[in-house]
N, C-alpha and C positions, 0 to 999 in steps of 0.2 A: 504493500500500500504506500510504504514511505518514498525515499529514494527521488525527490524530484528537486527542482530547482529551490534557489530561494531570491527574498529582495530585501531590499534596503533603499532608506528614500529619507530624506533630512531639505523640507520644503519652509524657509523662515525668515523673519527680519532679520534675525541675528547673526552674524556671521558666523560660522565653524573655521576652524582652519583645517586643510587637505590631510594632515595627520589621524584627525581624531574623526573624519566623513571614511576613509580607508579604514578606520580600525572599526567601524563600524560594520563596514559589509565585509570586512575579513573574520570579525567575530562571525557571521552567517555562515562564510565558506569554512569554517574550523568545525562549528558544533556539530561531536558526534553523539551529543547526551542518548539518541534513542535510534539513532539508525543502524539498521542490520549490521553485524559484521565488522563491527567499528568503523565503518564507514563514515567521511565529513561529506557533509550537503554538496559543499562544492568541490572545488580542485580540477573540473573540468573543462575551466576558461572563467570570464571574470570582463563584466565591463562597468565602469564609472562616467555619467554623464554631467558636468560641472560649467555651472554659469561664470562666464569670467568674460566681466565686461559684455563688450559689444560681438560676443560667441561663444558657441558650446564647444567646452572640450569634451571631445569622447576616447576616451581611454579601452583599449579592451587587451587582454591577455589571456592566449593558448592554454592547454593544461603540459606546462612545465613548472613544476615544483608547487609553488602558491602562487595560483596567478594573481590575488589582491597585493601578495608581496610585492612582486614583478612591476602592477602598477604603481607601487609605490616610488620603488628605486626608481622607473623610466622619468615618474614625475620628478623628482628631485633631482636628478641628471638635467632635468630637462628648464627649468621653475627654479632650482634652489630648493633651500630647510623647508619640509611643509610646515611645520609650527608656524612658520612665519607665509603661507602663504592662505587664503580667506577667500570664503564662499556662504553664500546662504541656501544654495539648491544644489545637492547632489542625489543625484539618480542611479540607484546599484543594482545589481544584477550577478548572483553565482549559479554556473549552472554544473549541473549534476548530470553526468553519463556514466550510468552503471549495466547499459542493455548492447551487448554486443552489437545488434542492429545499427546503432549511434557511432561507433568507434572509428569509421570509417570520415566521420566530416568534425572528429577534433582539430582536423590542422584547417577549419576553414572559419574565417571572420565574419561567416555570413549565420553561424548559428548561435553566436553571441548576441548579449543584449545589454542595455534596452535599445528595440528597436524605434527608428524614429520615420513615420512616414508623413507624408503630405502632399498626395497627389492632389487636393485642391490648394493653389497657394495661399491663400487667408486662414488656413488651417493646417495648425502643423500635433500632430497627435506622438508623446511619446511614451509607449511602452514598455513596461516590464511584467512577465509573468512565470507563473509557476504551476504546474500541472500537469494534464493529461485531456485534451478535448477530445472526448471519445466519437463525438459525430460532426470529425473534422471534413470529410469528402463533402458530406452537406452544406455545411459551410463556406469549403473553397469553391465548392458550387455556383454562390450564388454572392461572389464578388464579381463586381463591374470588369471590362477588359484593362482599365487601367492602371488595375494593381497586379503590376508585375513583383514576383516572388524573385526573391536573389536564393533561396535553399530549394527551392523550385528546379531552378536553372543547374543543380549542384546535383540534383538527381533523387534528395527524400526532403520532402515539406515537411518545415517544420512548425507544429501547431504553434507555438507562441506568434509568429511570424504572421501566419494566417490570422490568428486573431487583433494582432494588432491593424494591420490590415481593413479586415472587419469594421471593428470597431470606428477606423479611420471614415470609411464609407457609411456607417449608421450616423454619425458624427455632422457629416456634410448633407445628410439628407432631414435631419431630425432635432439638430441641436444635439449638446451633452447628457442631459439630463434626462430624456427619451432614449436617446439610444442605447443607456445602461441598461434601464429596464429591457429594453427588448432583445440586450446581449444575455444579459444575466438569466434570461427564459431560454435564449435560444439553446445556452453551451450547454454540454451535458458532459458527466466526469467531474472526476475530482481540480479545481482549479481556483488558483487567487494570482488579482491583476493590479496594479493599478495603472492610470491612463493620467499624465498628464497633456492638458488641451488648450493650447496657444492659438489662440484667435485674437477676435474684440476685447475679450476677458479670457481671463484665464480661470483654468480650472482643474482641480485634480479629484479622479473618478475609480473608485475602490469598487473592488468586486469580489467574494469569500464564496465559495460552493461546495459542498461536499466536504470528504477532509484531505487535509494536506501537511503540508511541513510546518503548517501553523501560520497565524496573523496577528499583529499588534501595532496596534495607532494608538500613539501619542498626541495630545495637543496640547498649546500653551496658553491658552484662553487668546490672542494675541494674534489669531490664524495662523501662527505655525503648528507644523503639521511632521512625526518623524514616524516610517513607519516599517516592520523587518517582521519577517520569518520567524522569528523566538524571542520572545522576552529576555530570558536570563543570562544567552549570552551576551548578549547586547548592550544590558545595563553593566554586566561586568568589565567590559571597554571603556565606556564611556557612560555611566550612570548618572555619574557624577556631573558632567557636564551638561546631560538633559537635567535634572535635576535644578540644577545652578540657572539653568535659562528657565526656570519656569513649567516643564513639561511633566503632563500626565496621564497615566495609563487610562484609557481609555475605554479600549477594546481589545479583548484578546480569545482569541479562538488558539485553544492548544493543539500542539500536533497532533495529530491523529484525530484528532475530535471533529464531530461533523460539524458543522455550522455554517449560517449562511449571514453574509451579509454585504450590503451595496449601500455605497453614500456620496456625494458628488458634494465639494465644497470648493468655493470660488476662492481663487488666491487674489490678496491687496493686490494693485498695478504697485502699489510703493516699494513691494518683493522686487520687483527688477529695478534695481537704483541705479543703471545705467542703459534703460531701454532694454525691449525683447529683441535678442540676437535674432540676427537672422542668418548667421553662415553657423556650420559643424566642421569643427577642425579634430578630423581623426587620427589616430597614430593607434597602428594596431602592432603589437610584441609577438 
């Protein structure tokens, strides 16, 4: 049942600096508290998506050693001390391949996350998930011609991919707040998502189904918003510092536990203190 990906997401007025946003979704990719085998969630690639300035950094890294490690050094190689470098949106992503079927597209960029599409340019939709959409044919079915698949083209679709995707086109036809509902009915399987949605406003749009590796949202009263795969390793990284900004648990669905839940909350414009980017500057390890 277990065995699937995880996220990490720290959405805020308050700055984080790159150290302690990394330690964050590296605690995701480490905890083996309950997975088969001693198995960690992640170690199978690794992406970080970071607001800086007038562009998204997107970071992503293979499965060699610890890819949130990996991102770490390239960042600091690249940037300097993260201690000293600051953000208030990071968007995480560890993914998990433990089915021989997978092992074949670890060396490719295209199954990393979170993905970011925007085939309508006034809407730009970014993803992260974790799951299993079990009535995914149906679904790629009954996307528009102009969402082309990059894990498509690689030769096995990948359901995160398609559903962001999805999402991307319920989004442009419905607004945010309709098209969750009609995602959150449509999916079937165990699956948690969330959607951040860069238009007129912005927005980010959480989705919990079935059971999974687990869900926990934070908030600060303040609109920020942190939100990961497990509680407890999470707070042991960085406790402290949600804590110190004001953040509280929320909501938590424990692994394995079924639970469902969808919520769509509008981010300040004052979140982007230097305008919404409009380029992605990638560098993939």
């Amino acid at each position: 049942m277990m065995n699937m990906c995880g996220i990490f997401g720290y959405v805020a007025y308050e700055d984080i600096d790159f150290k302690s946003a990394v330690r964050g979704l590296w605690a995701i990719e480490e905890d083996q508290s309950i997975e088969p085998h001693g198995l960690s969630i992640g170690k199978s690639g690794a992406g970080l998506l970071i607001y800086w300035g007038d562009k998204w950094l997107l970071r992503q890294a293979r499965a060699i050693g610890s890819p949130c490690v990996n991102i770490a050094v390239k960042l600091e190689e690249e940037f300097g001390e993260l201690t000293q470098l600051y953000s208030n949106i990071y968007i995480g992503h560890v993914r998990g391949v433990y089915d021989e079927y997978w092992w074949d597209t670890l060396k490719y960029f295209e199954y990393l996350q979170p993905y970011i599409v925007s085939c309508n340019p006034n809407v730009k939709v970014i993803s992260s998930h974790a799951g299993n959409v079990t009535n995914l044919s149906e679904i790629r079915s009954e996307l528009s011609s102009e969402h082309r698949l990059a894990t498509e083209e690689k030769g096995k679709i990948c359901g995160s991919e398609v559903l962001a995707h999805y999402f991307d086109m319920l989004v442009n036809a419905y607004g945010v707040d309709k098209a969750l509902d009609i995602l959150f009915d449509k999916v079937e399987g165990n699956n948690t998502a969330a959607f951040m949605v860069i238009g007129k406003d912005v927005k980010l749009a959480f989705m919990h189904k079935g059971a999974t590796e687990g869900f926990v949202l934070w908030e600060n009263g303040k609109g920020g918003i942190v939100y990961a795969s497990r509680y407890s390793s999470v707070m042991s990284k960085i406790g402290d510092l949600l804590t110190k900004l004001g953040f509280e648990k929320k909501v938590e669905i424990r692994p394995g536990e079924h639970g469902e839940f969808k919520k769509v909350y509008e981010i300040p414009e004052k979140f982007f203190k230097r305008g919404k980017p409009s380029e992605v500057v990638f560098v993939g390890y």
